[in-house]
N, C-alpha and C positions, 0 to 999 in steps of 0.2 A: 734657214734664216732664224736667227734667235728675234723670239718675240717678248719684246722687253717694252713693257705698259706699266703705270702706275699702280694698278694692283697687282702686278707681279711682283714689283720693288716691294712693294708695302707688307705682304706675303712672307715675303722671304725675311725682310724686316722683321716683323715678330716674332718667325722662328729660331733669329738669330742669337747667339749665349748674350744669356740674359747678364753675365758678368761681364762680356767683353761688350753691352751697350752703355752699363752702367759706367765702365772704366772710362767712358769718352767723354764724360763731365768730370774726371779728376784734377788739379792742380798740378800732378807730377807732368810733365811732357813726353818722357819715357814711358810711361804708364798710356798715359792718348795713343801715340803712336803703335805701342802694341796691340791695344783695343780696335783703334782704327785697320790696322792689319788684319786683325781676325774677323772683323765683322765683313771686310772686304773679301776675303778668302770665302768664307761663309757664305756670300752674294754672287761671288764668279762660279761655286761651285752649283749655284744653285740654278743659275742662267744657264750652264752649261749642260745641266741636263736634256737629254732628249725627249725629247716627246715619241712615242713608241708609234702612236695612231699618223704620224706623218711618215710621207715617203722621202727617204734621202738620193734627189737624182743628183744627175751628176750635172755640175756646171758648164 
């Protein structure tokens, strides 16, 4: 079960490119949307991680 709390988001928030947070206050809308992409890729990849110390049974 992914375990997704506010300091998890917040976390992963700061580690996120620090260019593609910046880019998400631009004017361009092309420019937002790629930003917004990569900080999002950035976040799924980082929820996605496993956790080692947990056991994966089966459903």
């Amino acid at each position: 079960m992914l375990d997704v709390t506010p300091e998890r988001l917040a976390c992963l928030l700061e580690t996120a490119p620090v260019g593609a947070v910046a880019c998400l206050t631009m004017l361009s809308e092309t420019v937002r949307h790629e930003a917004a992409r990569t900080v999002a890729e950035h976040l799924c990849r980082g929820l996605g991680e496993v956790d080692r110390d947990q056991l994966a049974l089966p459903l």
